[in-house]
C-alpha positions as CSV (number, residue, x, y, z in Angstrom):
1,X,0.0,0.0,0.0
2,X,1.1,3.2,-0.9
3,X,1.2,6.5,1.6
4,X,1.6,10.3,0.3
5,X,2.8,12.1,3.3
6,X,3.1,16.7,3.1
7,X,5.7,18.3,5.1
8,X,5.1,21.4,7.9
9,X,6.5,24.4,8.3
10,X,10.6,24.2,8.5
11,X,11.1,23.0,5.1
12,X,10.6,26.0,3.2
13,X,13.4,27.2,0.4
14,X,13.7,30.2,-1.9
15,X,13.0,29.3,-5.4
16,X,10.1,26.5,-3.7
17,X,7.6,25.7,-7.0
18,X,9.5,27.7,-9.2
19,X,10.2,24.5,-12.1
20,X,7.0,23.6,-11.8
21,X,5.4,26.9,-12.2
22,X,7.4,27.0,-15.4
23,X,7.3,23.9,-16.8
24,X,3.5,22.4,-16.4
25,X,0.7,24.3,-16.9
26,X,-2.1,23.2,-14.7
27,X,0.2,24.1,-11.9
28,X,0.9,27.9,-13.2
29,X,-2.9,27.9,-13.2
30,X,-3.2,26.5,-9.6
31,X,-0.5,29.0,-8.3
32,X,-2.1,31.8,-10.1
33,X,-5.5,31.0,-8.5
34,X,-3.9,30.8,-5.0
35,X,-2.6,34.4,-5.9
36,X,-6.2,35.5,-6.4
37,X,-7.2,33.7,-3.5
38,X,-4.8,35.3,-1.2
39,X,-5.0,38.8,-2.6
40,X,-1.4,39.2,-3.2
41,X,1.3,37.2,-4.9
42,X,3.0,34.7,-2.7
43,X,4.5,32.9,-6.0
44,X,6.7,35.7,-5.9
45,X,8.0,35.2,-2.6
46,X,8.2,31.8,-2.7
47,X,10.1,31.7,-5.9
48,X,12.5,34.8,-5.5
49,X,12.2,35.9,-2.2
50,X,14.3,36.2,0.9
51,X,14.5,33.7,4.0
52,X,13.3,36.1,5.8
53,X,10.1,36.3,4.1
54,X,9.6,32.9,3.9
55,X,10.3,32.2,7.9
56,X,7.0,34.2,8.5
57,X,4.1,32.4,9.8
58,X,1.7,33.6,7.8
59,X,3.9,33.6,4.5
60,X,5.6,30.0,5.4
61,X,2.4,28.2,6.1
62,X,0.6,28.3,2.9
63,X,3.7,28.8,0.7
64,X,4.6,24.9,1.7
65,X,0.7,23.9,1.6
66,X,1.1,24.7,-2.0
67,X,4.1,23.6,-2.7
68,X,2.9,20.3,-1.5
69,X,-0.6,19.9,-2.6
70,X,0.5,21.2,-6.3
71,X,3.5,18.7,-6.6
72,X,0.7,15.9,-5.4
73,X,-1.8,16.7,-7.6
74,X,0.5,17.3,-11.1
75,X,3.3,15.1,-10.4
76,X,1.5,12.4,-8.1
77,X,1.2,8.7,-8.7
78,X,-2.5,7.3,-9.0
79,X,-3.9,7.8,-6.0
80,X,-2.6,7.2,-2.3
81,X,-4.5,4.3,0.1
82,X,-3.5,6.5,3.0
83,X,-2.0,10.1,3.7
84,X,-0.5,12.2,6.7
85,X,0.9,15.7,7.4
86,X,3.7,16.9,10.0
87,X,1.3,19.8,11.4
88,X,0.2,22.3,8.5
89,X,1.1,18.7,6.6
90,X,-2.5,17.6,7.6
91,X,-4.1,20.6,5.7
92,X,-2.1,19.3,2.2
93,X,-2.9,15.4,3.5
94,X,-6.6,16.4,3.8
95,X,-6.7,18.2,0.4
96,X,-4.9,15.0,-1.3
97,X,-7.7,12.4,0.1
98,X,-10.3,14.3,-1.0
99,X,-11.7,15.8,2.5
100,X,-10.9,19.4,1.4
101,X,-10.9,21.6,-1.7
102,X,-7.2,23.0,-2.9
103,X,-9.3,26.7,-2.6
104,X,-10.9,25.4,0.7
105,X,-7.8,23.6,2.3
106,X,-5.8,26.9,0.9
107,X,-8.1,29.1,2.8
108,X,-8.0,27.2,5.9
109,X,-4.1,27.2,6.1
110,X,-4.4,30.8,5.9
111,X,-7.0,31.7,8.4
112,X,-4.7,29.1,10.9
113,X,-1.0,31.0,9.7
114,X,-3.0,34.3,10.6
115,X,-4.1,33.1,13.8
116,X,-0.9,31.3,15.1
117,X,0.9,34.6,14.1
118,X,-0.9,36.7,16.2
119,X,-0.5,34.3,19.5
120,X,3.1,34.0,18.7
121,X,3.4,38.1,19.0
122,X,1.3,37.7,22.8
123,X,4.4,36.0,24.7
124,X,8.2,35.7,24.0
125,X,8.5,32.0,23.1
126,X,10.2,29.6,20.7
127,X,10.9,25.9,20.2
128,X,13.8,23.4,20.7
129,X,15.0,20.0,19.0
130,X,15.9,17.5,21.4
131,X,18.2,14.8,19.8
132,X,19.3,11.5,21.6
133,X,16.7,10.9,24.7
134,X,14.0,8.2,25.1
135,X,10.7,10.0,24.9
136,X,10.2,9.3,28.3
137,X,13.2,10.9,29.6
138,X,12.3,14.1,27.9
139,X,9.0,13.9,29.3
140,X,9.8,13.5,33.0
141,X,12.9,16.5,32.4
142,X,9.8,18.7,31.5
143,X,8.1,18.0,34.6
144,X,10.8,19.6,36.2
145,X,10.7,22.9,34.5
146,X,9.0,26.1,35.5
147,X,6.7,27.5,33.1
148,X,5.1,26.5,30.1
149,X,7.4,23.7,28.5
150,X,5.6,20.6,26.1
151,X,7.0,18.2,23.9
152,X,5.4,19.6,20.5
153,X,6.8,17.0,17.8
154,X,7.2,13.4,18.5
155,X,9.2,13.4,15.3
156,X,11.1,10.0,15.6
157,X,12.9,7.6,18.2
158,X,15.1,9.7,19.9
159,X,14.2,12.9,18.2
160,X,11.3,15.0,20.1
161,X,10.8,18.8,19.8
162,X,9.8,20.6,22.6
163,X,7.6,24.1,22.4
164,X,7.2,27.1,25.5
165,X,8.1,30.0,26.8
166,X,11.7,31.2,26.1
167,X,13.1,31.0,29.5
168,X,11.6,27.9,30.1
169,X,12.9,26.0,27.0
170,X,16.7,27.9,28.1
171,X,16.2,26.2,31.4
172,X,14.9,22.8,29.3
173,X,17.7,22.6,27.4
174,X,20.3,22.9,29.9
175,X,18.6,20.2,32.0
176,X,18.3,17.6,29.0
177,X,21.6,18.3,28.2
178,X,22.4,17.6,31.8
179,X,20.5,14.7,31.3
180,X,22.1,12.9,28.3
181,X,21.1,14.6,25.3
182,X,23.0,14.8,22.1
183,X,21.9,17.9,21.1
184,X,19.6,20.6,22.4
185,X,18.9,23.1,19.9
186,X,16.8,26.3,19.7
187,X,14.7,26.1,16.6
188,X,14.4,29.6,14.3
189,X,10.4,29.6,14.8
190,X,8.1,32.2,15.4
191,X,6.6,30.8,18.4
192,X,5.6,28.1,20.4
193,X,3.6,25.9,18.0
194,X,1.6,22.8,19.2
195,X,1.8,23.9,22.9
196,X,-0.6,25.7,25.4
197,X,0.7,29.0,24.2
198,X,-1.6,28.3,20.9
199,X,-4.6,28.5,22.9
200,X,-5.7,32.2,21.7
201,X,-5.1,31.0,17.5
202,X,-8.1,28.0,18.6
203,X,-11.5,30.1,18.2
204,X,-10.6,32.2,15.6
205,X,-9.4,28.5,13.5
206,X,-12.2,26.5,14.6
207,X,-14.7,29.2,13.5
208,X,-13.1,28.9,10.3
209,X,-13.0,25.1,9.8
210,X,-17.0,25.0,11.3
211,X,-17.4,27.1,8.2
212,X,-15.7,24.9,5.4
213,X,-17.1,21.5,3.7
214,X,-15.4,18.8,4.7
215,X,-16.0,15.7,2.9
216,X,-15.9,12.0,3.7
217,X,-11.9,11.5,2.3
218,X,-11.0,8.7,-0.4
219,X,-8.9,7.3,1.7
220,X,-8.2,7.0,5.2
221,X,-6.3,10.4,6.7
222,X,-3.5,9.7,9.8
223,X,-4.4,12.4,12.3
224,X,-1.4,14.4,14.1
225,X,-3.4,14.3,17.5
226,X,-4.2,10.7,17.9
227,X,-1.7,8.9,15.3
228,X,-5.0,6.9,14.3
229,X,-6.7,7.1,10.8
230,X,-9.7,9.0,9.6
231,X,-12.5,9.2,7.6
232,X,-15.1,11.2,9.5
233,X,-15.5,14.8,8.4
234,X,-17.0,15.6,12.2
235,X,-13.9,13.7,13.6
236,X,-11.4,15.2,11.1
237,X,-12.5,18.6,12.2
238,X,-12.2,18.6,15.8
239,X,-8.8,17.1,15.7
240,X,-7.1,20.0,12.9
241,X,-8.6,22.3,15.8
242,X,-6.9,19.8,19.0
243,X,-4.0,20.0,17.3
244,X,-3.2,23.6,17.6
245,X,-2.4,22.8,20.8
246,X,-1.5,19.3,21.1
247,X,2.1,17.2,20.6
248,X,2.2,15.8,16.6
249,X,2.2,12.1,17.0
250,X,4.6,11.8,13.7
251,X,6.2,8.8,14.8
252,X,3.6,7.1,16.2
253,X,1.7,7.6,12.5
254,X,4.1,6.1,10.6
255,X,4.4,3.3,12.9
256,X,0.7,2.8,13.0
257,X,0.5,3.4,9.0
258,X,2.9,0.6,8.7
259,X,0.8,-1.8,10.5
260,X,-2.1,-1.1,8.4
261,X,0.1,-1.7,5.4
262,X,1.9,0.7,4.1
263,X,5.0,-0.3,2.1
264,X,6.0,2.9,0.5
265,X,5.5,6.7,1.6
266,X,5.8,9.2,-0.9
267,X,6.9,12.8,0.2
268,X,5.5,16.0,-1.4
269,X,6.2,19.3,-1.0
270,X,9.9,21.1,-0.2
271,X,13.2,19.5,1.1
272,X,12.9,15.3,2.8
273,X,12.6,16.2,6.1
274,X,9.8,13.4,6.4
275,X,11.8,11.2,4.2
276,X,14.7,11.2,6.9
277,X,12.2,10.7,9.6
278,X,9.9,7.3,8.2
279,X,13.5,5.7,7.2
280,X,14.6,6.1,10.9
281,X,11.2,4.8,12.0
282,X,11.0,2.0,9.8
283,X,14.0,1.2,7.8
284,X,11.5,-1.5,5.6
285,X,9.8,1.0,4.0
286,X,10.1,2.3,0.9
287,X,10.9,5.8,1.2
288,X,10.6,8.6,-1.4
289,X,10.0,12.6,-2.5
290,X,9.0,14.9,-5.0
291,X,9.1,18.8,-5.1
């Protein structure tokens, strides 16, 4: 069986959807409309802006929903029997199995990019890769900690990335470094994503998904906040507004995707980020990307 998975917000490059743009035409036509859609052109920054530009929220967001979501549906193969998302991943994941219009799924990732952008700027606060800990350890360090501290990303064994305030992920750091870790590393984010500090983004997002048509998806969809699959449009919308402020369960889907038969995982969208990650989950898959 055959899995499409869209990255999140990290994997974002200058010159993103630029070949494509110029070399197939139902794709120009798609990035065009998302220009219209937005009111301004994001093609331009995505394909010849700065990093700068393309590290903001609200700019990052849909630049690498389209990215992905355009790649799947010009260069994808037949259709997937699964999909998945790391974070705004799920938006592109939801579009590819059918739950979610590219204009509706392009609105949405807007109206959530908007909303997390504006809680970022209420509190100083940031995120941090911890490399080289059992989950568990991280977990029981952050007990420890003053302050809001989460894990945000359960990204893969012994990779988990944690999400607070800034003095609290400082003092995390040192202590899982203290602790055993690898690596801690501050992460060049613009807030604290999938942690309690997303609370105010949730009302203003789940009146905008209450407002979209979601539609029974072709296939089954691998939720972030449970790791489990899919295929009720109720269900499907309550978790994209849980997961706001809940950890992404990324290694826990692939795990559970294998299980249910998934051979081969197909990444699109910008960089292999979620290549890397399903290879160290499990090495017997077939592992691929397209951008």
């Amino acid at each position: 069986m055959k899995a499409f998975v869209f990255p999140g917000q990290g994997a974002q490059f200058v010159g993103m959807g630029k070949a494509l743009y110029e070399s197939n035409e139902t794709a120009r036509e798609l990035f065009e409309k998302a220009n219209d859609i937005l009111g301004f052109r994001i093609t331009d920054m995505m394909f010849d802006g700065t990093d700068e530009d393309l590290r903001r929220t609200d700019i990052t967001q849909p630049a690498v929903f389209l990215h992905s979501v355009i790649t799947a549906m010009t260069e994808g193969d037949a259709q997937p029997d699964m999909t998945a998302g790391h974070s705004l991943g799920e938006f592109s994941a939801l579009v590819a199995a059918g739950a979610l219009s590219f204009e509706d799924g392009l609105r949405l990732v807007s109206a959530r990019a908007h909303a997390m952008q504006k809680a970022c700027e209420l509190k100083p606060s940031t995120m941090a890769a911890i490399i080289g800990l059992p989950d568990e350890k991280v977990e029981e360090v952050l007990k420890g900690i003053d302050g809001v501290v989460v894990c945000a990303n359960y990204n893969c064994p012994g990779q988990i990335v944690i999400s607070g305030e800034e003095e609290a992920i400082d003092a995390a750091c040192a202590a899982l470094s203290a602790a055993g870790a690898r690596r801690a590393l501050k992460l060049k984010v613009g807030g604290a994503f999938h942690s309690p500090l997303m609370e105010p983004a949730r009302a203003e997002l789940a009146e905008a998904i209450e407002n979209t048509t979601f539609h029974a998806p072709k296939c089954p969809v691998y939720q972030n906040v449970d790791a489990r699959p899919h295929t009720d449009p109720a269900e499907i919308k309550a978790n994209l507004v849980a997961q706001l402020t809940a950890p992404v369960r990324w290694t826990q889907s692939v795990q559970n995707m294998v299980a249910d038969g998934a051979v081969e995982f197909i990444e699109y969208g910008p960089g292999k980020v979620l290549q890397g990650l399903v290879s160290k989950i499990d090495k017997n898959v077939a592992v691929s990307g397209k951008q």
